[in-house]
C-alpha positions as CSV (number, residue, x, y, z in Angstrom):
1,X,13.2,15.6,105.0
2,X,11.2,17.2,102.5
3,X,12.1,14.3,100.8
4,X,10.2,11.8,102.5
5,X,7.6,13.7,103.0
6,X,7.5,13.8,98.9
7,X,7.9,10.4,98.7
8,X,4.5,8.4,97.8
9,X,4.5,5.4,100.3
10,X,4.7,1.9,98.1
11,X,1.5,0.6,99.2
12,X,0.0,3.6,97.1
13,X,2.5,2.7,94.5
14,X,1.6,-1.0,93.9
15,X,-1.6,-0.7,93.6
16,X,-0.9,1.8,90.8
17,X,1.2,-1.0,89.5
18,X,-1.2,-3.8,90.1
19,X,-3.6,-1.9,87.9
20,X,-1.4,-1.7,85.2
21,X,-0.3,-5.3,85.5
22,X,-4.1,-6.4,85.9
23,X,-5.3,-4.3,82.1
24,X,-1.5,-5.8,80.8
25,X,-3.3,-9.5,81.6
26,X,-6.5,-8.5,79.9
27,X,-4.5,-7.2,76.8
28,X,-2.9,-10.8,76.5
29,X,-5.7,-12.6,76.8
30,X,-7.6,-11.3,74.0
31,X,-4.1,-11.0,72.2
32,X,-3.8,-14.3,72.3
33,X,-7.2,-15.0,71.8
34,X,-7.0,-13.2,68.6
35,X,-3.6,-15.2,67.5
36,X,-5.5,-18.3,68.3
37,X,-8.3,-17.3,66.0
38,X,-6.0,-16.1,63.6
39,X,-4.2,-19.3,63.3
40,X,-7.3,-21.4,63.3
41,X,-7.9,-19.1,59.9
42,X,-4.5,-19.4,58.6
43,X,-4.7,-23.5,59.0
44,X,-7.9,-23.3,57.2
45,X,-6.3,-21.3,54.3
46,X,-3.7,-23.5,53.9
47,X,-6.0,-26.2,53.8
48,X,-8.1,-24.6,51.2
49,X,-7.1,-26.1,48.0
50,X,-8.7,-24.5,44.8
51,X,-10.6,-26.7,42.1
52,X,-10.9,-24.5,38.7
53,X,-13.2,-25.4,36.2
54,X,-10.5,-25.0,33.0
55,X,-13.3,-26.4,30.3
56,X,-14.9,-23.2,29.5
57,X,-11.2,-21.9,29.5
58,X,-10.2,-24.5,27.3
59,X,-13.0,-24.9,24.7
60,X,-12.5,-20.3,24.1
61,X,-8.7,-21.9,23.5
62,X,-9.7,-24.4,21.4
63,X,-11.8,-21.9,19.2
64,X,-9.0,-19.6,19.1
65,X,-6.6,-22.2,18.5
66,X,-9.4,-23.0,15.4
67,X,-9.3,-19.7,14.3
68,X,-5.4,-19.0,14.2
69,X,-5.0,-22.2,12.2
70,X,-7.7,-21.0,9.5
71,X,-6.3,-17.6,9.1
72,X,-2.8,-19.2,9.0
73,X,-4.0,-21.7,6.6
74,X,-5.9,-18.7,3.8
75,X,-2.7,-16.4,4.8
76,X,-0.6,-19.4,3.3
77,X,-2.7,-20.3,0.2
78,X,-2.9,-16.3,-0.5
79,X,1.6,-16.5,-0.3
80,X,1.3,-19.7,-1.9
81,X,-1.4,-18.5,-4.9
82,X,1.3,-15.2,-5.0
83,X,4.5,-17.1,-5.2
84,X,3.0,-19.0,-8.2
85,X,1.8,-16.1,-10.0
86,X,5.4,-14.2,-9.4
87,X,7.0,-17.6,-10.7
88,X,4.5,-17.3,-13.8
89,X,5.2,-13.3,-14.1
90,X,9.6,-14.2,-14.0
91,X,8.7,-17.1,-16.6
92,X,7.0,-14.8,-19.0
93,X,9.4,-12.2,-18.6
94,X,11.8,-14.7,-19.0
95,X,10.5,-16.1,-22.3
96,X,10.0,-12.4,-23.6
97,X,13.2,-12.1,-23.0
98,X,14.7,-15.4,-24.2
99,X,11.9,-14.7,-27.4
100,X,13.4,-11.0,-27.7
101,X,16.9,-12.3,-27.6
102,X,16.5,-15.0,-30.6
103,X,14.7,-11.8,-32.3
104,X,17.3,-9.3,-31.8
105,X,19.8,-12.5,-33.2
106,X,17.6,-13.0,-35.9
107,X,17.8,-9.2,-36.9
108,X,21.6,-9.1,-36.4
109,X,22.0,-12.5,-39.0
110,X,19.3,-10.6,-41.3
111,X,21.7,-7.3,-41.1
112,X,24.6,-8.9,-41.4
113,X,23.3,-11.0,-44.9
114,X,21.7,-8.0,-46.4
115,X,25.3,-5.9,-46.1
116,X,27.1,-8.7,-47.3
117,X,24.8,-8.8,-49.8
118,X,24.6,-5.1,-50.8
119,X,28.3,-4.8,-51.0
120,X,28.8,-8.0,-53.2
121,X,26.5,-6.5,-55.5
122,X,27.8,-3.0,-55.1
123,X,31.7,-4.3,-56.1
124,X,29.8,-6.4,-59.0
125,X,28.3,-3.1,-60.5
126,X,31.3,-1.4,-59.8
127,X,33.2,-3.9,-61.5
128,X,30.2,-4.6,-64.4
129,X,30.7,-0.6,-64.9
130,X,34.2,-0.9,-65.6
131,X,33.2,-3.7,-67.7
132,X,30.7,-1.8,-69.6
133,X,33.1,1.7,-69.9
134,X,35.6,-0.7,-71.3
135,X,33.7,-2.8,-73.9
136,X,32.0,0.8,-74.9
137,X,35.9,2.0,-75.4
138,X,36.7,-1.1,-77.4
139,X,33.6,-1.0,-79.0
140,X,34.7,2.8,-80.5
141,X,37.3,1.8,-81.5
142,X,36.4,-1.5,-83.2
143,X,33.7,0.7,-85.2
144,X,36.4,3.5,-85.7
145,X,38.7,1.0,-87.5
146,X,35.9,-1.1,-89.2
147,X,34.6,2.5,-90.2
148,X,38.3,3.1,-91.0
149,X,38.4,-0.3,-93.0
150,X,35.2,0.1,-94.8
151,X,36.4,3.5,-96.4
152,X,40.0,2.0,-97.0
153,X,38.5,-0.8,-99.2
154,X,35.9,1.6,-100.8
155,X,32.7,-1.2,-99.2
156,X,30.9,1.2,-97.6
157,X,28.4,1.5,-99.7
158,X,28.2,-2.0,-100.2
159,X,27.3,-2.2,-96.4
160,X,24.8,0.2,-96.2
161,X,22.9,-1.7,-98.9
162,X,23.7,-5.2,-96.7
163,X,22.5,-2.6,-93.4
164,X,19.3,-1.3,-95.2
165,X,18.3,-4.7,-96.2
């Protein structure tokens, strides 16, 4: 029985209830006023459509686009004007070395005549030597026997007056 008497009646109880229940209303209502509002918002948003103004956008492109072109353009001339200028460099290394080739030809043609040259003329004097040793041989001897035959036949004197004349 202690029970009961423990017990709060349900009168007592509902009206606990109907209090809650009565602030729960009150909640929804400005819930749902505040969705309302909300969605009023949201339909505006989505309505909202944006106009940008590109021109001032467009015309700092435009310049930059301006610029990028001229520094392309002088960074091409400057690699054009250096392409040209290693071209002329390889051609004059080229016809130094085309020049120096013929040269170092001509030298080997002039090299090549002068030892011909020298040794033609060195077997010449060789050979005039041998020439000269042997006409000096024969000469000694022609003058040995003409000495020989001038004595014989007793005209030596005879010559030396023809000599001293």
């Amino acid at each position: 029985m202690t029970y009961k008497k423990a017990q709060p009646k349900i009168a007592d109880s509902l009206s606990v209830f109907i209090d809650q229940i009565e602030k729960i209303e009150k909640n929804t209502e400005s819930l749902q006023k505040v969705s309302d509002g909300l969605n009023k918002k949201i339909e505006i948003f989505n309505q909202f459509e944006p106009k940008i103004n590109f021109k001032p956008l467009e015309t700092i492109n435009n310049k930059h686009i301006a610029v990028l072109e001229e520094m392309t353009f002088r960074i091409n001339t400057v690699l054009n004007n250096h392409a040209k200028d290693l071209e002329n460099e390889r051609m004059q290394k080229d016809s130094f070395f085309f020049r120096f080739s013929i040269m170092i030809g001509f030298m080997f043609l002039v090299t090549v005549t002068t030892s011909y040259l020298s040794f033609k003329h060195y077997f010449r004097k060789e050979k005039a030597e041998t020439l000269l040793l042997e006409s000096e041989a024969l000469r000694h001897k022609n003058e040995a026997k003409f000495v020989e035959f001038l004595n014989d036949n007793q005209l030596k004197n005879k010559y030396k007056k023809w000599l001293n004349k």
